[in-house]
N, C-alpha and C positions, 0 to 999 in steps of 0.2 A: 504494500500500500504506500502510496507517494504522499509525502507529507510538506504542508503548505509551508514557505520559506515566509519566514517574518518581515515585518516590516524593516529591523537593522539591517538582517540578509539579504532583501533586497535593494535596499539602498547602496550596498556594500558590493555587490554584484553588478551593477550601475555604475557606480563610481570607477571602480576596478574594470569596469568593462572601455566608460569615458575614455579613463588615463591611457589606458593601453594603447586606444585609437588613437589619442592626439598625439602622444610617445612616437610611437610609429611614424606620422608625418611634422615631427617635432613643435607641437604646436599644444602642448598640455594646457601651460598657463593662458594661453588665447582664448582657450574651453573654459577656464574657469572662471574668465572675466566676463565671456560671453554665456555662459549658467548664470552667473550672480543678475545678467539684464534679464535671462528668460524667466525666471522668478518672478517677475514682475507681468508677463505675460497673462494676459484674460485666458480663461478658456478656448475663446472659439479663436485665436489666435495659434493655439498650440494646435487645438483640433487641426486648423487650413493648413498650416505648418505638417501635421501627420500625415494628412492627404495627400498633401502633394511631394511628403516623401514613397511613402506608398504607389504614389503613380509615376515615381521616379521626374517628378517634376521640380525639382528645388531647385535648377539652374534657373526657373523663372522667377525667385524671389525678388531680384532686383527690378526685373521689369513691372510683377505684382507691386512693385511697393511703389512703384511712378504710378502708374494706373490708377492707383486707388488714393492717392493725394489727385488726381486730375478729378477723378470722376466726384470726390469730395468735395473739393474746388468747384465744381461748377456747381453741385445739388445740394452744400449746404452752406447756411449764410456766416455762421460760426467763424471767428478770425482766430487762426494761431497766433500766439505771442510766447515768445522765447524770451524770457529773463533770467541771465545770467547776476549773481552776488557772489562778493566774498563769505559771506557766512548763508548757512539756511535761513529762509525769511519767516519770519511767524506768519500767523492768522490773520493779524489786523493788516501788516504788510501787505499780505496777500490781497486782502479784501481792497485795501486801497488802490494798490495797482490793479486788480480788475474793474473796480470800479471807472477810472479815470480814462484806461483801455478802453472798455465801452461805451463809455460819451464822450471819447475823440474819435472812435471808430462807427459809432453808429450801429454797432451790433456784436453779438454776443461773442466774448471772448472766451476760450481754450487757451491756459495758462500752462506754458510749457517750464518748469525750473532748472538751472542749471547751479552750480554751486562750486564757483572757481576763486581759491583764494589769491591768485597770482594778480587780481583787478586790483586788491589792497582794498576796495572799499567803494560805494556810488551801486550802479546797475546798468546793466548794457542791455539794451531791448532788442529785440529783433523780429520786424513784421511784417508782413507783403512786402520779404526779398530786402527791406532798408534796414539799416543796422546805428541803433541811437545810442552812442558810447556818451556815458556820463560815471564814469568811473575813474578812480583815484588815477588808476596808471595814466589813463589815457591823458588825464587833468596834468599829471606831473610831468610829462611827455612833451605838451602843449608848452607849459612853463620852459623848460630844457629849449625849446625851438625859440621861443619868444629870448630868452636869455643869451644863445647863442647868438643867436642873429644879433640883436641888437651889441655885444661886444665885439661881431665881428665888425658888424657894419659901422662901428661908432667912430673909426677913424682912427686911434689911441694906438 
């Protein structure tokens, strides 16, 4: 009688099956960065994702994923917005930048987070394709140009 493997032994047989595969085409720790995104994966994402490994279709993933921002693009009114911070933004943040997004946009905003300390501070937006840098580096960047110039240009 064949007895059911646990949830550890399964896991464990997974994992050990992952590693092997990525070993083999040396690409282990790329799987583990790209496990920690699929984690976050809805259902019916992994589902479409199974299918079309199943139908030996997954070289179409890149073109599915144009398609499906187009066909998005046209059928729904929803605006993406990409906000990059140095720290994770709370609640009320949150709420304010979506709020302010949708009455300069005129329609419902889709808040995308990103979380890069290397800005130092401020928020970089990015939305229909323009990209609104208000952030420290970029500020401190600004200053550096303006300072230059002006010692280069100053005559001295």
């Amino acid at each position: 009688m064949a007895t059911k493997l646990s949830d550890e032994a399964k896991v464990e047989a997974y994992v050990r099956a992952l590693i092997e595969a990525g070993r083999s085409e040396g690409r282990a720790n790329a799987d583990l960065v790209q496990w920690l995104h699929a984690c976050k994966f809805s259902p019916e994402v992994l589902e479409t994702l199974s299918t079309m490994g199943r139908e030996h279709d997954l070289a179409l993933v890149k073109e599915f994923s144009k398609r499906y921002k187009e066909i998005l693009d046209s059928e729904d009114e929803t605006v993406s917005v990409t906000v990059t911070t140095a720290v994770p933004m709370d609640d009320a943040l949150r709420a304010k930048i979506c709020a302010k997004a949708e009455a300069d946009l005129k329609a419902p905003v889709y808040l995308v987070e990103r979380v890069d300390p290397s800005i130092l501070g401020g928020i970089v937006m990015e939305v229909r394709g323009k990209r609104y840098d208000a952030s420290v580096r970029a500020q401190l960047s600004n200053i550096r140009k303006t300072l230059s110039s002006a010692y280069v240009g100053s005559g001295k």
